[in-house]
C-alpha positions in Angstrom: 5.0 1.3 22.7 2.0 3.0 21.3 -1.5 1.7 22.2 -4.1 1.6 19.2 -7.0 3.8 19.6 -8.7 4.0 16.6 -11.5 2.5 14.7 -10.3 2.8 11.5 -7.4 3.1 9.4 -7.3 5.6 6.9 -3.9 6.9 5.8 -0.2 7.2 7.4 -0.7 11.1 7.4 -2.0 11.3 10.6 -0.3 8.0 12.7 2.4 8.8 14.5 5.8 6.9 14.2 4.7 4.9 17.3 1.5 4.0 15.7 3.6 3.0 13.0 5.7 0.8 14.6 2.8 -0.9 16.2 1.4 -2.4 12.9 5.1 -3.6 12.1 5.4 -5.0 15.6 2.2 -6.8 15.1 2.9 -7.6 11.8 5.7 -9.4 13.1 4.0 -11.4 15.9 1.7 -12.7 12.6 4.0 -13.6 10.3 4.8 -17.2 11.4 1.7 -17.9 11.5 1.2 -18.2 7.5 4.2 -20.9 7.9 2.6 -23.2 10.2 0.6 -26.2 8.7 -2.9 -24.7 10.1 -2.4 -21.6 8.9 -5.4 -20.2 11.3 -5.9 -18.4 14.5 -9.3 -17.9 16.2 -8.8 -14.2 17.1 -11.3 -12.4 15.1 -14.2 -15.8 15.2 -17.7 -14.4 15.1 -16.5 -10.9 13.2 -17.6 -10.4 9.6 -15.1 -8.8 6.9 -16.7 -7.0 3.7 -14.4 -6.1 1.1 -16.1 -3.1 -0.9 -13.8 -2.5 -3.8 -15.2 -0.3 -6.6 -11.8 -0.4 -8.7 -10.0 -3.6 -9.8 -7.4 -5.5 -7.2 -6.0 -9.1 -7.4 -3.3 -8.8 -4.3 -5.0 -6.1 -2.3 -8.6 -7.4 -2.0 -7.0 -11.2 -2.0 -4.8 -10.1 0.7 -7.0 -8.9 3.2 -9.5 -11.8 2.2 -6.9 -14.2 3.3 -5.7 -12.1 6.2 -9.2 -11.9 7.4 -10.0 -15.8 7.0 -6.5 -16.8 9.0 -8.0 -14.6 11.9 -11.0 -16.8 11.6 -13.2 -13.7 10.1 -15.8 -14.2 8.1 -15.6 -13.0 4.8 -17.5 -10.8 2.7 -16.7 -9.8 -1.3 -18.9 -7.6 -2.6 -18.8 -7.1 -6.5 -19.5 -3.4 -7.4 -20.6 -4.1 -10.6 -23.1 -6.6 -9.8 -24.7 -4.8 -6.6 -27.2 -2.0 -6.3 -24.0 0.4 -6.7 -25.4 -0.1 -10.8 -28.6 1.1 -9.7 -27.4 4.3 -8.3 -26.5 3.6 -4.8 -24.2 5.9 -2.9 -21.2 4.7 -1.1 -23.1 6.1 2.4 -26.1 4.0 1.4 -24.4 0.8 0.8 -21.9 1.3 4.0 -25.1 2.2 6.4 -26.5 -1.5 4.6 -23.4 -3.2 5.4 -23.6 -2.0 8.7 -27.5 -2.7 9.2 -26.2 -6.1 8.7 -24.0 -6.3 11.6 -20.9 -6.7 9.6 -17.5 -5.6 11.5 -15.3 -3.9 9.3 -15.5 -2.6 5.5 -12.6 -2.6 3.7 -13.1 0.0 1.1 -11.1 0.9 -2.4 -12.6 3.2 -4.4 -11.4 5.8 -7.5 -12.0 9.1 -5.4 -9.7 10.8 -3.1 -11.5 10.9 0.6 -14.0 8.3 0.4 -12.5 6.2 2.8 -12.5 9.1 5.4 -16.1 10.5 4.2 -17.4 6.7 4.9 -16.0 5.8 7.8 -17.6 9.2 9.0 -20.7 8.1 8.3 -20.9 4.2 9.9 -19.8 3.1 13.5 -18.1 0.3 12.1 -14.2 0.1 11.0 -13.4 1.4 7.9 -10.0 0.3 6.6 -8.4 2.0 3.4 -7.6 -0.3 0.7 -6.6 2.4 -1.7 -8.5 6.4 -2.4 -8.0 7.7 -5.9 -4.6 9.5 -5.4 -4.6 9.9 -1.7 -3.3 7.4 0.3 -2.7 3.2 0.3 -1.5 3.1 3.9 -1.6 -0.9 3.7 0.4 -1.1 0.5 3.8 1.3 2.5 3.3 -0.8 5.7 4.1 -3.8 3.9 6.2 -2.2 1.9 8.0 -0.6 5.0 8.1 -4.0 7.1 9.5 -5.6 4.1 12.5 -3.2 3.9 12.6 -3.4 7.8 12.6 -7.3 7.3 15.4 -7.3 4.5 17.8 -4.7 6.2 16.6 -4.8 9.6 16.0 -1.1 10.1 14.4 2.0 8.6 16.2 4.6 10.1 18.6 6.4 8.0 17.9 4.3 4.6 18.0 5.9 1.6 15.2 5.0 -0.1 14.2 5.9 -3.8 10.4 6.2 -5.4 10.6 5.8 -9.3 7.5 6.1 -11.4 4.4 7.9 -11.5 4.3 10.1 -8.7 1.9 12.7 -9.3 -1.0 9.8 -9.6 0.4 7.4 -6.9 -1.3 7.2 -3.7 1.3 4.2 -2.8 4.2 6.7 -3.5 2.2 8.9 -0.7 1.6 6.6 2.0 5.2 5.5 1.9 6.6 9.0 1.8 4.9 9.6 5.0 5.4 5.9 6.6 9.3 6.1 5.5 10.2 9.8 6.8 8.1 9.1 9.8 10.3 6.4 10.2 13.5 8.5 9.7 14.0 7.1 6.5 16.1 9.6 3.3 13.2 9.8 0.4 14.1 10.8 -2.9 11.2 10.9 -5.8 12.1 10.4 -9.2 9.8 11.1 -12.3 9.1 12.7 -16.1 8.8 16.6 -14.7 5.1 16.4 -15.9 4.8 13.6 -12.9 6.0 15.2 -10.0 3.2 16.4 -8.4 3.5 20.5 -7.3 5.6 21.7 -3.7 6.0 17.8 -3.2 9.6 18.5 -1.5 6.8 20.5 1.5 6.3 16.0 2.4 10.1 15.7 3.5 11.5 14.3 0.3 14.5 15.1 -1.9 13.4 15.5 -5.8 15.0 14.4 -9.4 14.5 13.5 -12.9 17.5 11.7 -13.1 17.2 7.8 -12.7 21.2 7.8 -12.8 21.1 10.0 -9.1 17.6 8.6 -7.9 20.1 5.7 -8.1 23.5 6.2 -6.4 23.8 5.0 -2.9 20.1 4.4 -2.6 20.0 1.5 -0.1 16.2 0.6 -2.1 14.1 1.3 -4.7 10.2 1.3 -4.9 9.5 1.2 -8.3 5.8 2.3 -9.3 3.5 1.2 -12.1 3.2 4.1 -15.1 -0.9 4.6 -15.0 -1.4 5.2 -18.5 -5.0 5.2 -17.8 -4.8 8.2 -16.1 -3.4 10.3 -19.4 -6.1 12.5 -20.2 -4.0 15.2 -21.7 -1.5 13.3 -23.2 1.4 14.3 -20.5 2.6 11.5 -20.3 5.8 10.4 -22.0 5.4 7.3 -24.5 6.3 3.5 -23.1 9.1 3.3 -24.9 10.6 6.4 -24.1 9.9 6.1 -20.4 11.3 2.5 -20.5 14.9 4.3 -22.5 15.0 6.9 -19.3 13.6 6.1 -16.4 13.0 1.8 -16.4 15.0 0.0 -13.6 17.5 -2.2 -15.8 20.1 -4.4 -14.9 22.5 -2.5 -17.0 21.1 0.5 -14.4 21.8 -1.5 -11.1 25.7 -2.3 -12.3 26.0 1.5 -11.5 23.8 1.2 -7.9 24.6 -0.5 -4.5 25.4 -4.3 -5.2 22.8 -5.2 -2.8 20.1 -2.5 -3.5 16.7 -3.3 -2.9 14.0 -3.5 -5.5 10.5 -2.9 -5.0 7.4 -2.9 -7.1 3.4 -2.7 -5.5 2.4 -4.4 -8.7 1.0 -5.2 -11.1 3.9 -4.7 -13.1 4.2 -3.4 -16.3 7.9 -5.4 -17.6 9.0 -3.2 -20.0 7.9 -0.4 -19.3 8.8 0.5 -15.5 11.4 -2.3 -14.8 12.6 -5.4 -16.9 12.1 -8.6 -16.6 15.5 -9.7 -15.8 15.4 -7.1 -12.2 12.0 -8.1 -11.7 13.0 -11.6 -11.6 16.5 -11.2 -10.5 18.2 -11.7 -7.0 17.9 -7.6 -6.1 13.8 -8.6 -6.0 11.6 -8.6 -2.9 8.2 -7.7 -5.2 6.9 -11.4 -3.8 8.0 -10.7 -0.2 5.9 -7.7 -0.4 3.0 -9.6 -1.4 4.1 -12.3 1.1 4.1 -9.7 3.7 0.9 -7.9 3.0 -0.9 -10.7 4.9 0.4 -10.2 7.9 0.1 -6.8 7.4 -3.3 -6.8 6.9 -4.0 -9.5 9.7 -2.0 -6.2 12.4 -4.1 -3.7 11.0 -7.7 -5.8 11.1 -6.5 -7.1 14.7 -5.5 -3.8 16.2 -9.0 -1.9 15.0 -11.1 -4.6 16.0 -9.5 -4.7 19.5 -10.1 -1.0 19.7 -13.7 -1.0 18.9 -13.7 -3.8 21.7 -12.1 -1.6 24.0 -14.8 1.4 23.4 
């Protein structure tokens, strides 16, 4: 097994599969403890936790809140909107501040590709990436990943389909690279407009077809449409998106009976899946979120014990 060496975690581009496996296996040795009575451990006592989020989250920044608390960490949440970040204050600046205070680790979301990286050169404290612009949201695949791994029981050889808005997902990039690390068969599905350029150079097979994104796929990750992101109206309409490319029951009668489905929220029902697969037996999207705390809990463990170990 792998040995974590690194301060920070910024994307799944540059782990290897061992690295990978690591989290997962760590993960795993979390997991129970979110079912015990005292849901607490006193592995990260005395270490302080600031979660710097400069776009909106509910499960991401609650996630790691939670994960950090359960390891006994104190916990930081900093509101971008009331801090000095109004006044002008660079994300350097207010990382060198957090840091000046003797906080631990920074968990960082922010709307630009890079800034995770471009901060966590700049401090000698962790950085973890909680989500860059379109790059990389290497938290959201590893629970995404160890949920699969948890429902099937492997990763290698699964056929695994990513449905939605590719070209602006930086979930459907992580998992591309955590999957076919993993050995895992990716197929991306998407409006032409939303398949992002040479995508097939990641590993991944391409369609616009829901119907073949479909057939024998042993799961299906199911992204959010970011109508926000339409600035040149490229974008098909939500009805017309929801007629040929929405994850339907009528859809899954023609799919694997027991076919996966997998949202990172939040989701849009009616537009990118219905409510009746949301909701329906085919569903992990709550074991994902269930997940992500023990996720997070591998991920602020691991770095924290390699900074110890420098």
């Amino acid at each position: 097994m792998a040995k974590w060496n690194q301060k920070d975690l910024l994307g799944l581009e540059n782990l290897s599969s061992e690295q990978i496996e690591l989290i997962l296996s760590t993960a795993e040795s979390f997991r129970e403890i979110s079912t015990r009575g005292i849901k607490k451990v006193p592995t990260l006592r005395g270490k302080t936790v600031v979660n710097l989020f400069y776009e909106p989250s509910t499960r991401t920044r609650v996630s790691f809140e939670i994960a950090a608390k359960r390891l006994s960490a104190d916990v930081i949440n900093i509101n971008t909107e009331t801090s000095s970040v109004k006044k002008g204050e660079t994300l350097i600046d207010t990382g060198l501040s957090i840091q000046a205070l003797k906080a631990d680790v920074i968990v960082v979301r922010h709307n630009a590709s890079g800034a995770a990286a471009m901060l966590a050169r700049h401090v000698d404290i962790s950085v973890v990436n909680a989500g860059d612009g379109w790059h990389e949201h290497p938290t959201q695949a590893l629970l995404d990943i160890f949920t699969l791994k948890q429902k099937l029981g492997h990763i290698k050889g699964l056929k695994v389909s990513i449905v939605g808005d590719i070209a602006h997902s930086r979930v459907a990039r992580s998992n591309i690279w955590g999957l076919t690390k993993l050995g895992a068969e990716v197929t991306v599905c998407a409006p032409e407009l939303l398949i992002p350029p040479e995508i097939e150079k990641m590993g991944v097979s391409v369609t616009s077809s829901i119907e073949r994104a479909l057939a024998g796929a042993d799961a299906v990750n199911v992204l959010r449409m970011q109508f926000e992101r339409d600035t040149d109206t490229a974008f098909p309409k939500q009805l017309e998106y929801f007629r040929n490319f929405a994850i339907t029951e009528e859809r899954l009668k023609k799919a694997k009976k027991d076919i996966i489905v997998m949202h990172p929220g939040p989701i849009n029902r009616g537009t990118e899946i219905s409510s009746a697969v949301a909701d329906g037996k085919n569903s992990v999207i709550l074991d994902q979120v269930t997940n992500g705390i023990a996720i997070r809990m591998a991920v602020l463990f691991l770095i924290s014990q390699a900074r110890r170990a420098q």
